[in-house]
N, C-alpha and C positions, 0 to 999 in steps of 0.2 A: 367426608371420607378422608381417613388419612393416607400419607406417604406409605404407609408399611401394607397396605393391599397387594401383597406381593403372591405368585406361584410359580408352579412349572405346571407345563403340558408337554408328555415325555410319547410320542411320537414311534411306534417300528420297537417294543422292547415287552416283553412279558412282564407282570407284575410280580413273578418272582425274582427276576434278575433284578429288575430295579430295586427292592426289597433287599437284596444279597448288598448290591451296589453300595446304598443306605447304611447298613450295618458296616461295611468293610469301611467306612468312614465317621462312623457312630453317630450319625446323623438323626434325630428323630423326624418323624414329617407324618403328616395328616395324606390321606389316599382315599381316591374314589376313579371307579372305572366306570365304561361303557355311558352311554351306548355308543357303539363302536369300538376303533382300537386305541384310541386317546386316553391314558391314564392321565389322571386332573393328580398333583402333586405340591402338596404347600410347605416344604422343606422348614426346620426352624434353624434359618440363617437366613438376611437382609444382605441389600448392597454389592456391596464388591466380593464376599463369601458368595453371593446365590450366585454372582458370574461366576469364580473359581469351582462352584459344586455343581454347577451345569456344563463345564466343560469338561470334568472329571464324568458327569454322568454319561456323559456324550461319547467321552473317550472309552468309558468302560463298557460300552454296551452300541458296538459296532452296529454302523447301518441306522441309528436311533436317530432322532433329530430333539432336540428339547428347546419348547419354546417357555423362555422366561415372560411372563408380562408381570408388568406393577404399575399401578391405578392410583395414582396421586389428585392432589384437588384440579387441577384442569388439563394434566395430561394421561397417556397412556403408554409407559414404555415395552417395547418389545424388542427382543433377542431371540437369535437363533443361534443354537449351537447344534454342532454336527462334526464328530470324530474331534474332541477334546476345542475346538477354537470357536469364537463367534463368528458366523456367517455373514450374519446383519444385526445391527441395533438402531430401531428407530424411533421417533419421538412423534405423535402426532396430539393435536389436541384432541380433548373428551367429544365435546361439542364444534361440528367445525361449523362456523357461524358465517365465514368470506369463502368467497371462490377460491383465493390465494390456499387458504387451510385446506378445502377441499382435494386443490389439484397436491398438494401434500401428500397429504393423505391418500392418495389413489398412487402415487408413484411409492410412497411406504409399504403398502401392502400390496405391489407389484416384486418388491424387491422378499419382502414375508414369503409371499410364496413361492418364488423363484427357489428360497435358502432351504425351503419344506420339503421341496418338489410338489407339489401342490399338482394334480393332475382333475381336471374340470373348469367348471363357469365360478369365476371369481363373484363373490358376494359384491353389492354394488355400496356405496357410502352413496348416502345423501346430505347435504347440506342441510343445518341447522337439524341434525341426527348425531345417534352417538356412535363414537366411532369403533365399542367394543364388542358389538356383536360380528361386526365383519370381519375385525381383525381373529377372534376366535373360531368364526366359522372354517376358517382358513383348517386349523387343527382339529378339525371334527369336533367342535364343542358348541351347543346352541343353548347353551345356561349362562346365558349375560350378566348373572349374579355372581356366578365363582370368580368374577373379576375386583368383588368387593370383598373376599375372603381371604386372610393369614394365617397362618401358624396360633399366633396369637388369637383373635377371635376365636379362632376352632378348637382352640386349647379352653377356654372361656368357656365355648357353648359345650363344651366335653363336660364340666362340672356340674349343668343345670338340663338333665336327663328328662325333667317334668316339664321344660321349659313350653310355649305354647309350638314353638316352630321345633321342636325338636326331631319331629319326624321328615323331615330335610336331613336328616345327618344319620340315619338310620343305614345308606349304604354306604356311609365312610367308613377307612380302618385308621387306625392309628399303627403306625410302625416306630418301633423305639430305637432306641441307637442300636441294638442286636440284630437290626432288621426283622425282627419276628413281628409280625401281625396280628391285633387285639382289635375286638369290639368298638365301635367308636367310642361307645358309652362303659367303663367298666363296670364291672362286675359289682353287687353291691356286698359287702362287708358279711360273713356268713353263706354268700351263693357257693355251690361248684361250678366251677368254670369247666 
């Protein structure tokens, strides 16, 4: 797995604002909704850009909360942002394998959901478990996989429509820097769209 397993989970915002949002920064990104109100969002910008583009997201779309994660080889980072600034950013490992890691981990995603508002029964970590189902469960998301997906890959699997797993990506949109919303898979060369 590399460092660039990066997204957002964009929290309290309709998927056209966020879309407007996008566009008024010419941002392109990969989009998949529901089930629930958890937009899953893999922005094409890394690093210190996805902080500045999550606090702008945050800032533009009052009441939102946006959770950054990104999935590197033995950690998992998370961010919370809410009305332009970060909440929390915390670092927990993938696998917690010691008590030490664990009780980590259990005060990280005390503070996760504190920054969410988080309202119910906190998902439980276990030891020698991973740590990215729970921390997502947090944002209404129970696809432990979208934690292994970029910009990049999904730009990737965007160009191989036959692929075997392609029907996984069937309820993604692609939004371009105009924020307008396209097919995951475009259109083939002679189709009407």
């Amino acid at each position: 797995m590399s460092d660039s397993a990066q997204g957002f989970i964009v929290l309290g915002a309709a998927r056209t604002k966020v879309q407007r949002s996008l566009g008024s920064r010419r941002l392109a990104a990969f989009l998949a909704t529901g089930p629930g109100k958890a937009l899953r969002l893999w922005p094409q910008v890394e690093g210190e850009a996805a902080e500045e583009a999550a606090n702008a997201l945050s800032r533009e779309l009052p009441g939102s909360r946006v959770l950054v994660f990104s999935t590197g080889e033995d950690s998992l980072k998370i961010g919370v942002h809410v009305d332009g600034a970060c909440q929390t950013r915390e670092e927990v490992a993938l696998r917690m394998r010691t008590a030490k890691q664990l009780a980590q981990a259990h005060a990280a995603l005390q503070r996760v959901s504190t920054a969410i508002d988080f309202k119910g029964h906190r998902p439980t970590l276990l030891r020698d478990g991973d740590s990215r189902p729970g921390f997502l469960a947090l944002a209404g998301v129970k696809e432990d996989d979208i934690a292994s997906l970029s910009f990049a890959r999904l730009a990737e699997a965007r160009q191989h429509p036959g692929a075997p797993d392609a029907a996984r990506f069937q309820g993604f949109l692609f939004v371009d820097e105009q924020g307008k919303a396209h097919p995951f898979f475009p259109s083939h060369p002679g189709q009407e769209s």
